[in-house]
KEFI-957198 format. One line per 10 residues: for each residue x, y, z of C-alpha. Coordinates in pm, whole numbers. Layout:
// KEFI-957198
X:Y:Z ~ ...
//
This chain:
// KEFI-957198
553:-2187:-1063 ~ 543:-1827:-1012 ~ 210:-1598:-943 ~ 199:-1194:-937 ~ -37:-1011:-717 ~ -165:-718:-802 ~ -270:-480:-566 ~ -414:-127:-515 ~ -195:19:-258 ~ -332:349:-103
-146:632:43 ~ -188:512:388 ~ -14:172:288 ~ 245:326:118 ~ 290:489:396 ~ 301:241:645 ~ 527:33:384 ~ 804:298:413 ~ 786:337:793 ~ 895:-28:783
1180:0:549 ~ 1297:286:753 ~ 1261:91:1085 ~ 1488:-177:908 ~ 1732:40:863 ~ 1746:127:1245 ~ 1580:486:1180 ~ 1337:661:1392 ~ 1227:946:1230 ~ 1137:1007:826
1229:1351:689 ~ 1120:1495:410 ~ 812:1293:344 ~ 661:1296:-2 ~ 293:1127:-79 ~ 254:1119:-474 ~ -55:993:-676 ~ -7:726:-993 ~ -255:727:-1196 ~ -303:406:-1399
-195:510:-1755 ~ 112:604:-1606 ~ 207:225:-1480 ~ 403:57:-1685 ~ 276:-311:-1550 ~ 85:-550:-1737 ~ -225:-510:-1518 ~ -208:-155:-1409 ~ -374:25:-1093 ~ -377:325:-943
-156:363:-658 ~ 83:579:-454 ~ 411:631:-386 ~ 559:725:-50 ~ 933:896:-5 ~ 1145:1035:274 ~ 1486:1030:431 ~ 1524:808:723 ~ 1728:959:1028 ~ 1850:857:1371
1851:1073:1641 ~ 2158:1156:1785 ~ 2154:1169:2215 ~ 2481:1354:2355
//
Protein backbone atom coordinates (compact mmCIF):
# COMPACT_ATOMS: atom_id res chain seq x y z
CA UNK A 1 0.00 0.00 0.00
CA UNK A 2 1.37 3.26 -0.85
CA UNK A 3 0.14 6.90 0.61
CA UNK A 4 1.36 10.51 -0.74
CA UNK A 5 1.62 13.42 1.54
CA UNK A 6 1.09 16.52 0.50
CA UNK A 7 2.56 19.32 2.02
CA UNK A 8 2.96 23.14 1.90
CA UNK A 9 6.59 23.65 2.22
CA UNK A 10 7.61 27.34 2.96
CA UNK A 11 10.74 29.09 2.11
CA UNK A 12 12.22 28.55 5.42
CA UNK A 13 11.77 24.66 4.96
CA UNK A 14 13.04 24.64 1.75
CA UNK A 15 15.61 26.13 3.09
CA UNK A 16 16.48 24.13 5.84
CA UNK A 17 15.81 21.00 3.39
CA UNK A 18 18.80 22.06 1.22
CA UNK A 19 21.17 22.85 4.12
CA UNK A 20 20.75 19.12 4.78
CA UNK A 21 21.40 17.81 1.38
CA UNK A 22 24.41 19.98 1.33
CA UNK A 23 25.62 18.74 4.79
CA UNK A 24 25.30 15.16 3.20
CA UNK A 25 27.44 15.89 0.80
CA UNK A 26 30.20 16.94 3.38
CA UNK A 27 29.73 20.81 2.45
CA UNK A 28 29.87 23.69 4.73
CA UNK A 29 28.96 26.55 3.02
CA UNK A 30 25.98 27.13 0.14
CA UNK A 31 26.85 29.60 -2.63
CA UNK A 32 24.78 31.11 -4.74
CA UNK A 33 21.54 30.72 -2.93
CA UNK A 34 18.30 31.13 -4.83
CA UNK A 35 14.66 31.28 -2.90
CA UNK A 36 11.89 31.03 -5.73
CA UNK A 37 8.02 31.17 -5.23
CA UNK A 38 5.54 28.31 -6.99
CA UNK A 39 2.51 29.28 -7.27
CA UNK A 40 -0.10 26.49 -7.44
CA UNK A 41 -1.24 26.57 -11.13
CA UNK A 42 2.19 26.10 -11.92
CA UNK A 43 2.47 22.44 -10.07
CA UNK A 44 2.06 19.86 -12.08
CA UNK A 45 0.85 17.34 -9.05
CA UNK A 46 -2.44 15.95 -8.66
CA UNK A 47 -3.16 17.96 -5.48
CA UNK A 48 -1.25 21.10 -6.00
CA UNK A 49 0.11 23.76 -3.33
CA UNK A 50 1.96 26.55 -3.23
CA UNK A 51 5.44 26.11 -2.31
CA UNK A 52 9.10 27.09 -2.75
CA UNK A 53 12.04 26.08 -4.12
CA UNK A 54 15.49 26.53 -2.62
CA UNK A 55 18.98 26.34 -4.83
CA UNK A 56 22.67 26.83 -4.28
CA UNK A 57 26.08 25.34 -4.81
CA UNK A 58 27.48 23.48 -1.95
CA UNK A 59 31.32 24.14 -1.20
CA UNK A 60 34.02 23.00 1.19
CA UNK A 61 36.38 25.15 2.50
CA UNK A 62 39.74 24.57 1.72
CA UNK A 63 42.45 25.11 5.03
CA UNK A 64 46.23 25.35 3.75
Amino acid sequence: MCCRLYIRYTAESAVSMLVEEAKALGADGIINLKIEYIPSYLSNHKYPNDGYSATGMAIKQVLH
